[in-house]
N, C-alpha and C positions, 0 to 999 in steps of 0.2 A: 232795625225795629225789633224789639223783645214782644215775642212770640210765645206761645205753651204746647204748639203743636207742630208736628213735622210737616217737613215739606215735600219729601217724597211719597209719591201717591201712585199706585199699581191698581190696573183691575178698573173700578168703577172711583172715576175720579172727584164724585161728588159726595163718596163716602167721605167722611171725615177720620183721619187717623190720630186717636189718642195720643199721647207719649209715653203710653205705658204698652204702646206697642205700635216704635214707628215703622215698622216692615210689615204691611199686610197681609204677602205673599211669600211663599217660600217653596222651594223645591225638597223635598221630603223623600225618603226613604218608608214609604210605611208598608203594612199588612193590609192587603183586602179581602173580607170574607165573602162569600155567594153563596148561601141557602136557597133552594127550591125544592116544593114538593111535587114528591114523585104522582104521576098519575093526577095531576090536578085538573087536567080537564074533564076526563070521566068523572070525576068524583063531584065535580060543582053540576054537571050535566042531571045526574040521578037525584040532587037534593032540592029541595026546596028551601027559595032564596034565603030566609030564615031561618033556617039552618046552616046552610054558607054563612052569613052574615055571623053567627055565633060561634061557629068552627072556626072565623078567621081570628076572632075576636081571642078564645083561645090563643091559638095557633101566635098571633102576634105577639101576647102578652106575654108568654113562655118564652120565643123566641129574644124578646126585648129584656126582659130582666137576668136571662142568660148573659147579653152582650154588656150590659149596664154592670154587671156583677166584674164584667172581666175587662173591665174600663175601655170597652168597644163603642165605636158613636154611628149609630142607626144615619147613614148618608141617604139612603132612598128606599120606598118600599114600591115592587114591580110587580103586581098583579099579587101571588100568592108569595113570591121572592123577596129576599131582604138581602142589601148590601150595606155592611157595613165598614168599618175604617178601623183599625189601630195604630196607633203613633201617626194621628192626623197633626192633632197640636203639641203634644208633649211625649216624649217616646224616653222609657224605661231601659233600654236595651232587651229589653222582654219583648216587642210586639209581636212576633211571630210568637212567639209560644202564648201568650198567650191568646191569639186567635184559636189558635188549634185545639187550644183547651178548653176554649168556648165552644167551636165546634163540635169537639167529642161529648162536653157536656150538653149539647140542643140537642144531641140524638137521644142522650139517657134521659133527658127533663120528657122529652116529647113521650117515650118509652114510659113512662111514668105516669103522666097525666092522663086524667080521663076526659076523652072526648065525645063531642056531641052521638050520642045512639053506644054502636057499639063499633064504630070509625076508628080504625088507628092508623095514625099521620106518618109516611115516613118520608123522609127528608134525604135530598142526597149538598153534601156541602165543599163548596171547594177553597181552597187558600192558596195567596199567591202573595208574593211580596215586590216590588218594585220601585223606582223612580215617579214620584207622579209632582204636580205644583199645587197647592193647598189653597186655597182661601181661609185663612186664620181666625178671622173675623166669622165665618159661618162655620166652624167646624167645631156645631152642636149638633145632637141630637135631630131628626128633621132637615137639616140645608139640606137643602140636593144643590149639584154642581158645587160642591164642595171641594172634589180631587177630581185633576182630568190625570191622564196618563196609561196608557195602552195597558197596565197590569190592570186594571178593573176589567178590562176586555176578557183576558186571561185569567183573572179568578170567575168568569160566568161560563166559562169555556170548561174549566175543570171541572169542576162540580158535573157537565153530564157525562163523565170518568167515572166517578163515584156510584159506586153501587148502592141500592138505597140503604140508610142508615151508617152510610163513611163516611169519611172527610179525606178528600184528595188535595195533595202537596204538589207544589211547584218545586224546582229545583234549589231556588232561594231558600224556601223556608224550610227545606229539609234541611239544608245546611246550616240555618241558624237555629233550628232544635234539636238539632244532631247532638245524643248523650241527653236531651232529656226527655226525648218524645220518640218511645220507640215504635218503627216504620219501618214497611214492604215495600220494597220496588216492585214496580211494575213494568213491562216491555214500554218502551215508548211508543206514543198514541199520537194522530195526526189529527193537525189541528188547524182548521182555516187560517189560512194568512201567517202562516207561519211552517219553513221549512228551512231542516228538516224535523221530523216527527219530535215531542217533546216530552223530554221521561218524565215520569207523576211517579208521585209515590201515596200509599197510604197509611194516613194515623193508625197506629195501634191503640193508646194510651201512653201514659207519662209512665217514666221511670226513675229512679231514683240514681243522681249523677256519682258518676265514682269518683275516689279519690285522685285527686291531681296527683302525678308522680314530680320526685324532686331526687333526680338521680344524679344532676350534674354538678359540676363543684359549685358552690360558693362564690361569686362574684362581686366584691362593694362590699358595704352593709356591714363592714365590719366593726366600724364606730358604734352605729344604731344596736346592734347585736349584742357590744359589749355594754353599753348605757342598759338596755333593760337589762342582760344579765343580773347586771348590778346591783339592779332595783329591785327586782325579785329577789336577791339573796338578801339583801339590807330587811327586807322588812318579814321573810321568812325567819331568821337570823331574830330579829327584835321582837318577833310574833306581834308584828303587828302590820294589819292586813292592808296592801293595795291594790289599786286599779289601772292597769295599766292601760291606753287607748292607743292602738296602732292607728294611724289616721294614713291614706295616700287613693287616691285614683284606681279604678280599673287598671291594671297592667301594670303599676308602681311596683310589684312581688311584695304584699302584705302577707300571703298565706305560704310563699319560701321562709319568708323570715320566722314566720308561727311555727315551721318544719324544723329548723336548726334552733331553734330555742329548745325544743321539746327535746331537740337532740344532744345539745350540749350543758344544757342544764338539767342533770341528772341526781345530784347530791347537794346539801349542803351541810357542812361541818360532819360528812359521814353519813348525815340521814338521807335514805334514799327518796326523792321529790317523784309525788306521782300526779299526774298530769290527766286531765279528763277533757277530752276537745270534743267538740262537736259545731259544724257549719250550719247557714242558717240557707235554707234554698229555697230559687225564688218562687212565690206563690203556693208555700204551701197549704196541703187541705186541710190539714189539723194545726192551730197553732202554736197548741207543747210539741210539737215534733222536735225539737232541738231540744228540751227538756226531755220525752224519752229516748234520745238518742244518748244523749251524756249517762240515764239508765241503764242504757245497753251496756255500755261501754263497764259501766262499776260493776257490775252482774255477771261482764260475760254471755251475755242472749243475741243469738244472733238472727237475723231476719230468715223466716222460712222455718224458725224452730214452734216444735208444737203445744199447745197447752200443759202436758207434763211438764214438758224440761224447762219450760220456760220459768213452770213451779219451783224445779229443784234449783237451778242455779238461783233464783231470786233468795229459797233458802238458804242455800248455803254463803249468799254474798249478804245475808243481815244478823244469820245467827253469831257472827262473834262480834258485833255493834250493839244488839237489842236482846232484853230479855226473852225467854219464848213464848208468853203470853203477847207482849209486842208486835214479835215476827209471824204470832200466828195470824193477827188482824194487821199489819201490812202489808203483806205479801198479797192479797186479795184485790186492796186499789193500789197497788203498782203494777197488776198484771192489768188492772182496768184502764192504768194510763198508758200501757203499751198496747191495747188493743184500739184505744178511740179517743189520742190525746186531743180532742175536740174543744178545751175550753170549757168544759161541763163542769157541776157542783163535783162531781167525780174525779175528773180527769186533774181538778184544782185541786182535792183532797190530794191526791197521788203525786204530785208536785211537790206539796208540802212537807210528806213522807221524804221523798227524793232530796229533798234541800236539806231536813236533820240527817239523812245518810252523809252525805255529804263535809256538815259539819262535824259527824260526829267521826268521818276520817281524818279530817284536817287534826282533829285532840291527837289523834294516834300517829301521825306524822305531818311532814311538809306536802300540802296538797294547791294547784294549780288548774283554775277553769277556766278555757278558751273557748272563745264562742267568735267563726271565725263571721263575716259579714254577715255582722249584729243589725245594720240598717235593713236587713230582710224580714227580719223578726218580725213579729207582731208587740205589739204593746205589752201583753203576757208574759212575755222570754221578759223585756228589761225588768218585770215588776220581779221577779223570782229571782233575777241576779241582786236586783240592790236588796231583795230582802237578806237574800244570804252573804250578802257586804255585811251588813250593817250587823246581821247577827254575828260574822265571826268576827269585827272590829269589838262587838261590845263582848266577846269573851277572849279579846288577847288571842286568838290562833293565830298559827304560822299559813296562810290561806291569801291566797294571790289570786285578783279577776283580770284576764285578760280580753278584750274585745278589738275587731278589726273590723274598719269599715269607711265609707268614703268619706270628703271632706265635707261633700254639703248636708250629711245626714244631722237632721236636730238631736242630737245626743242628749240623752238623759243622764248622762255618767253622774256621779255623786262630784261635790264641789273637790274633794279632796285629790280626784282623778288623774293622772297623769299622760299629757298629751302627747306623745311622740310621731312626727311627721314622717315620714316614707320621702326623701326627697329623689329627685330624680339622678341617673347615676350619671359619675365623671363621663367626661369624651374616652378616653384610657379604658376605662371598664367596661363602656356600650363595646367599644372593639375587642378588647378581649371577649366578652359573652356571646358576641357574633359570629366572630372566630371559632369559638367552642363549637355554636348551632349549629354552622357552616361543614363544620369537619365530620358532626355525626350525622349530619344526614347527607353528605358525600358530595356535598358542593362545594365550591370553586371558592378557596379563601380571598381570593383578588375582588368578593364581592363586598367586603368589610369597607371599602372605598364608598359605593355608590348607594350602603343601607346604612351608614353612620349617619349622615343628615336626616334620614325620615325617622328613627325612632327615636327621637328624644329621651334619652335616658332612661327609657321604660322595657324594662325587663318582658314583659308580655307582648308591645308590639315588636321587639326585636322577632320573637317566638313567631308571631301572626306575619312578616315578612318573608323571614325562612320556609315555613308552612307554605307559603304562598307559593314560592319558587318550587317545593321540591311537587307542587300540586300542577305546576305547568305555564304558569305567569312569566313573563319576559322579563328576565331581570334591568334589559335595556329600558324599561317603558312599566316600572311596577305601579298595578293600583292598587289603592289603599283598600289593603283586608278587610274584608267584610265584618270579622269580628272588633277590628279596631275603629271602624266607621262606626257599628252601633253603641259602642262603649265614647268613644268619644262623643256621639248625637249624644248621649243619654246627659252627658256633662253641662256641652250647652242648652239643654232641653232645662235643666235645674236651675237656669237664670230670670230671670223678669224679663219683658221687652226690650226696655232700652239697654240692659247691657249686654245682652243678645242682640242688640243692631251696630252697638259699638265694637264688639264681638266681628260681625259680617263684613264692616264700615272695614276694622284694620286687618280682615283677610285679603281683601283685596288692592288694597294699598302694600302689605306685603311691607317688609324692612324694618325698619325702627319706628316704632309708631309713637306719632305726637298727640297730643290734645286737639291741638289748631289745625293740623289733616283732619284729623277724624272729625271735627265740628265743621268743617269744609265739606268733605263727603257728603254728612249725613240732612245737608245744610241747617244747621245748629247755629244759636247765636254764640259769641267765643264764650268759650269755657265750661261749656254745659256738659261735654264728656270729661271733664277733667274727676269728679267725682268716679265714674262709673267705671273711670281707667285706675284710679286707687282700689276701687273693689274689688275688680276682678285681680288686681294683684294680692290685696289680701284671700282670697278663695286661691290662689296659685296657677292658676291660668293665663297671669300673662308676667313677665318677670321686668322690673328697671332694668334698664339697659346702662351700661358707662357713657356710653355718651350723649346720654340723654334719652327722656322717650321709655319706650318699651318693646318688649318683645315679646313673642308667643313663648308657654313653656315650652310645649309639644305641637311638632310640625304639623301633626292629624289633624289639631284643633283648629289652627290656619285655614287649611283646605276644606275642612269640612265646612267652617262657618264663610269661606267664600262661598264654597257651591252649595250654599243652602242659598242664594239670593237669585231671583231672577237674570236673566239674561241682561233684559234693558234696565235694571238696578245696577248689575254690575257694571254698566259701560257710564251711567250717571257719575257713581261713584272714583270712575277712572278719569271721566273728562273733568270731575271738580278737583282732583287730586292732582291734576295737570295746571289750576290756577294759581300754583302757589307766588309766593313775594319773587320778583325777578332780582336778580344780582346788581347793588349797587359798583356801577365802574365810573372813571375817569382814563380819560388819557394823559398825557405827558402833560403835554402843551397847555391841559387847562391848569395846569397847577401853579405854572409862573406867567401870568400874561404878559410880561415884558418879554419872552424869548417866544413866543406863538408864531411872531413872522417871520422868525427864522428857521424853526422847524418847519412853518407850510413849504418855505424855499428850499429846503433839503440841505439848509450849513447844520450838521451835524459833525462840533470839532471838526479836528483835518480830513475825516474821511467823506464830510458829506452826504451821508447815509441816512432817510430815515429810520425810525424804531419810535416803537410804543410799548406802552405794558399797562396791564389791567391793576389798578387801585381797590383794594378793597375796604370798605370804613373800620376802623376797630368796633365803632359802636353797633354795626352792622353784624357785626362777627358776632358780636356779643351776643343780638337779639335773635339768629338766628339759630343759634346751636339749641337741639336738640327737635328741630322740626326736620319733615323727613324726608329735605334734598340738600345732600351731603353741598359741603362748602367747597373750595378747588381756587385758591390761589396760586395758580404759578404762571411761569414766564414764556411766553410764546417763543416754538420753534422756529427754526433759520429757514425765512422766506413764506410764511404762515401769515400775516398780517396780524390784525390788532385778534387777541385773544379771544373764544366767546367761550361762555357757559350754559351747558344745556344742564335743565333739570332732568335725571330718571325718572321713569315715571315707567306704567306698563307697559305704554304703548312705546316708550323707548327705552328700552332695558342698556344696562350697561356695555361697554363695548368689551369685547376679551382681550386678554394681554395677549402681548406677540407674543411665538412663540420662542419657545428655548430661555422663558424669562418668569420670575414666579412673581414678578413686581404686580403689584393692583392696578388694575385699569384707569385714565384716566381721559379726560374731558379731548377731546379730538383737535390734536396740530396744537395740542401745551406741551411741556415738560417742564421739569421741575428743574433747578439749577442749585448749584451749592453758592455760600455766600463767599462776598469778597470782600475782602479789605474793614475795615470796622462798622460794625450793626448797631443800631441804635433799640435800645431791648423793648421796644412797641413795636418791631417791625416783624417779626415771625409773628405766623399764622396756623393756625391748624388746619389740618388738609383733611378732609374725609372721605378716602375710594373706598368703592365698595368690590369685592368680586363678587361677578355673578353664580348664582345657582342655577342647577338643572331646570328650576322651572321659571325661568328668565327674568325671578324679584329680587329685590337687593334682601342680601342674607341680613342677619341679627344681629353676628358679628365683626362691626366695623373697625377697620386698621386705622390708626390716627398720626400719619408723618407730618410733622415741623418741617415747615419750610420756609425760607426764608424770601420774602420777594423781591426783587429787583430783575433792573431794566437790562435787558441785552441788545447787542447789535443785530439789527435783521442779514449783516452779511459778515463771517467773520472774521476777525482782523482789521475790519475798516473802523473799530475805534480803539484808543489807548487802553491796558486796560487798568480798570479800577477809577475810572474816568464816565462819565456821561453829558449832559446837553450842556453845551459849550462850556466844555471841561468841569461841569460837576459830580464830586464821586457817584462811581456806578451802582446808585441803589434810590429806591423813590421811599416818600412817607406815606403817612394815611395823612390826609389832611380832612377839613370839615367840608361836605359834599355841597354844591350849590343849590342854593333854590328850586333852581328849577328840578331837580331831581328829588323824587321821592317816593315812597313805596306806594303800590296801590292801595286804596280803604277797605276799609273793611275787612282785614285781615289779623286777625289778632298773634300773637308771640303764644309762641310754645308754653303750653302751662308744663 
């Protein structure tokens, strides 16, 4: 029955769940903030109610438009207390930071405002980050019982750490705004229900993140490397201006690749190419900040320099550009846009100054502007690049724009833009970069084995692995780095519902992933993921697999989007994954019924023996391949009886090869057999074993052995050979399956 709404229902089961978001519930990773005021009982004691009532009023509004500014959602208000949530529903990989930033700024909003008399409010605030399960559907503004999970406990716990007018850190969030929030330790503090004591830190304010270092060689990239080269000199070369777009994921190395560009493309035809970079960081306070930062840079002004010198280098970096009536009136708002690039009629004037600087270096030589994770920006940054595209396009300059940024950012690049993908790196190269990591930070290169499977080709999680190990993590038993958990939520976080449940649906299925599992999981009528399994291939998150199906790109994504689902979702989603089509078989006997009653008799030729073997349909074979329980034609072992086949599945994971042997696993008491005597070319089969992985699902990459089927003696020697049931050569066909056999309903073919 065609259906518009899912069938899995979590939580309150008379809720009704859309299809634009069939997982209600989810196990989350977020930020929890805990504001209370200090002294709030005294203080409500000495006032008259109406005045409380107008103080809270206050008090809440400041409070609330702090958290709403910094995309925090108001979960419950406690008396004079507010707790709120970040990355309840959609997480940036910013949650933590930006609570804390909310937090530092409810201390300065409150420090600011004026309150009721001559009252001044001070607030003590704490932050903690954890595991908690979401309700999806309520997490707005107002739901309470929105997140359960012991860290809300823990962020009301900190905050009475918090001296009045701080913000106290948990140990999570210190470590996810570590380099951009700079923090005091503090001795560890004991904390009900929790031993032993738990170190807090606290917020100083945000600081401005340094430069990534790029000191190690070069690994990959050397195709992608030489393709922009290229393009950048072609169109320096023709003076005629492009736009280049690095496009790739969190941890792809888009900003290595910005670093050996800058490094090896230094000249063209002799003129020397100068290059103006500047990054875009997240949430900044001023929106031209990447616009005076590319200032600083043509100037020479460095942060912390004073009013004069900031003067004199401004002069001396325009007087050989502009005449000195010119330089005398721009030097004025460029100093204005390096003091408060805020967006102002001002700070826009001084952009505009900065953009003819610009071009009018491009007249004088080959000039080059990077702007690394452009998707940070504000709308302002992209308007002042295409302005300055379009002006150096419409005067022929030698003038190249470069931008890096993820794949699901809405680009506004210009149509003439050129796309260049970040793809993920060989198996060859992840080991060789590993290997690198591994040696300089003085671990054990025998670990290149057991970290090649979890970083998928990505340069950044290799780095967040290593990190991991040399920080104290078991290499026997790694988990997945906290930096590469938020950068991965953040991915799945940029999907719609349903391809975020198709997403969860084939983490837990795990192996090749089909249309008709996952419509099976998620209980879909057939074919309804087949769509949302194309999409997430074109965004790059899940790749065609050869033998059909699909596969995750990156192992992170797998995991993260299993354990983002409930407990009892996951075991749903296992038990329908276990209902797949069972294996059509026959035995011998039914294939000739004139010879049935001599088989039941045991006249097998001269030696009397019986034996059987398993039949597989061709047209079977056919319909099957590419759904995600590998296929297994072969011939049963000496004294094993009639063959069976079991589907893998979670709850049965594949069996391990013996040892001393590197062959694939396969189906229990078969083996495979070479062929005898002449085959008729319908009779090989494709066999699909899987080995297992560390974490007991069938891997991505499936071995595909030809093999031939036929019938063997259950005892050996008791028949001729190249001979079978009363003396027909020793090999069976597919023949057409009976009647009475047939698949169960309701099961659709692998889109």
């Amino acid at each position: 029955m065609t259906t518009t709404t899912s069938s899995i229902i979590v939580g309150d089961a008379r809720r009704p769940v859309t299809p634009h978001w069939p997982v209600p519930e989810e196990r989350r990773t977020v930020t929890v903030l805990f504001a209370d005021i200090v002294g709030s009982t005294a203080l409500v004691n000495r006032l008259d109610p109406e005045d409380v009532r107008a103080l809270q009023r206050v008090y809440f509004d400041t409070v609330a438009g702090v958290l709403h500014r910094w995309q925090g959602v108001v979960e419950k208000y406690v008396g004079d207390a507010v707790m709120a949530l970040f990355g309840a529903r959609h997480s940036d990989g910013f949650d933590a930071y930006r609570a804390v930033r909310a937090g530092l700024e409810i201390q300065a909003a409150l420090d600011c405002r004026p309150m009721v008399g001559d009252i001044r409010l001070r607030v003590r605030v704490g932050v903690a980050t954890g595991e908690v399960v979401v309700d999806l559907g309520g997490a707005v503004s107002g739901g309470h019982g929105v997140a359960s999970g012991a860290v809300i406990t823990a962020a009301a716990r900190l905050q009475e750490y918090a001296p009045p007018g701080a913000v106290a850190l948990c140990a999570a969030t210190a470590r996810a705004t570590a380099g951009l929030i700079t923090q005091r330790r503090l001795p560890p503090v004991p904390v009900a229900g929790r031993v032993p004591p738990v170190p807090v830190w606290h917020a100083v304010g945000p600081v401005r993140p340094g430069v990534d270092r790029h000191d190690g060689p070069l690994i990959g990239r050397r195709r992608e490397l030489a393709t922009i080269r290229d393009q950048l000199t072609e169109a320096i070369r023709e003076q005629n201006p492009c736009w280049i777009s690095l496009v790739g994921p969190t941890g792809s190395g888009r900003s290595r690749l910005l670093h050996e560009l800058t490094r090896g493309l230094t000249t063209v035809d002799g003129a020397p190419v100068r290059w103006c970079v500047t990054a875009c960081q997240p949430y900044p306070d001023q929106v031209l900040e990447p616009v005076a930062e590319l200032l600083r840079g043509l100037a020479g002004v460095r942060r912390g320099d004073g009013p004069a010198a900031v003067h004199d280098r401004l002069v001396a970096a325009l007087t050989a550009l502009f005449p000195p009536a010119r330089v005398a009136t721009a030097v004025p708002a460029l100093q204005r846009l390096l003091t408060n690039p805020d967006g102002s009629a001002a700070a826009m004037a001084g952009a505009a100054i900065c953009r003819e600087v610009l071009l009018r270096l491009a007249a004088r030589g080959p000039l080059i502007v990077a702007v690394d994770d452009v998707d940070r920006a504000a709308p302002t940054v992209s308007g002042f690049l295409h302005a300055l595209f379009n002006a150096a396009t419409a005067r022929r300059l030698p003038l190249a724009v470069v931008t890096l940024h993820q794949p699901q950012w809405a680009d506004t690049r210009p149509g003439s833009a050129r796309r260049v993908a970040i793809r993920p790196l060989a198996t060859v190269q992840s080991g060789r970069l590993l290997r690198h990591l591994l040696t300089r930070a003085g671990q054990p290169v025998a670990l290149v084995d057991r970290l090649l499977p979890l970083v998928g080709g990505r340069p950044g999680h290799a780095a967040a692995y290593v990190a991991s190990i040399v920080s104290g993590a078991d290499p026997a038993a790694l988990p997945l780095p906290e930096p590469v958990r938020r950068a991965v939520g953040a991915e799945l976080d940029h999907l719609d519902g349903e391809r975020r449940a198709v997403l969860m649906a084939a983490g837990v299925l795990g192996g090749v992933i089909s249309a008709a599992a996952v419509d099976r999981a998620l209980g879909w009528t057939p074919g309804r993921s087949a769509p949302a399994l194309r999409r997430l291939v074109a965004a790059g998150l899940l790749l065609p697999h050869h033998a059909g199906g699909y596969a995750f790109a990156a192992p992170a994504l797998r995991q993260v989007a299993a354990e983002r689902l409930p407990r009892a979702l996951r075991a749903v989603f296992a038990r329908r994954a276990t209902d797949a089509p069972r294996q059509v078989t026959a035995r011998p006997d039914a294939l000739r019924p004139d010879r049935a009653a001599a088989n039941s008799a045991g006249a097998v030729g001269s030696g009397s023996t019986t034996r059987s073997a398993e039949i597989v349909r061709l047209d079977a074979v056919r319909s099957r391949v590419g759904r995600d329980t590998p296929l297994v034609a072969l011939a049963p072992a000496p004294g094993s009886g009639p063959p069976r086949l079991s589907a893998p599945t979670m709850a049965t994971p594949p069996a391990a090869p013996p040892r001393g042997t590197n062959r694939a696993p396969v189906a229990n008491r078969l083996r495979p057999v070479a062929p005898v005597g002449d085959v008729p070319p319908t009779s090989p089969a494709t066999v699909s074993a899987a080995r297992a992985n560390t974490g007991g699902h069938w891997p991505s990459d499936v071995d595909r052995i030809p093999v031939t089927i036929r019938a063997v003696p259950a005892v050996a020697g008791s028949a001729r050979p190249g001979t079978g049931v009363g003396g027909l050569p020793d090999r069976v066909r597919a023949v057409p399956v009976p009647p009475l056999i047939r698949q169960p309903d309701g099961l659709a073919d692998s889109a």
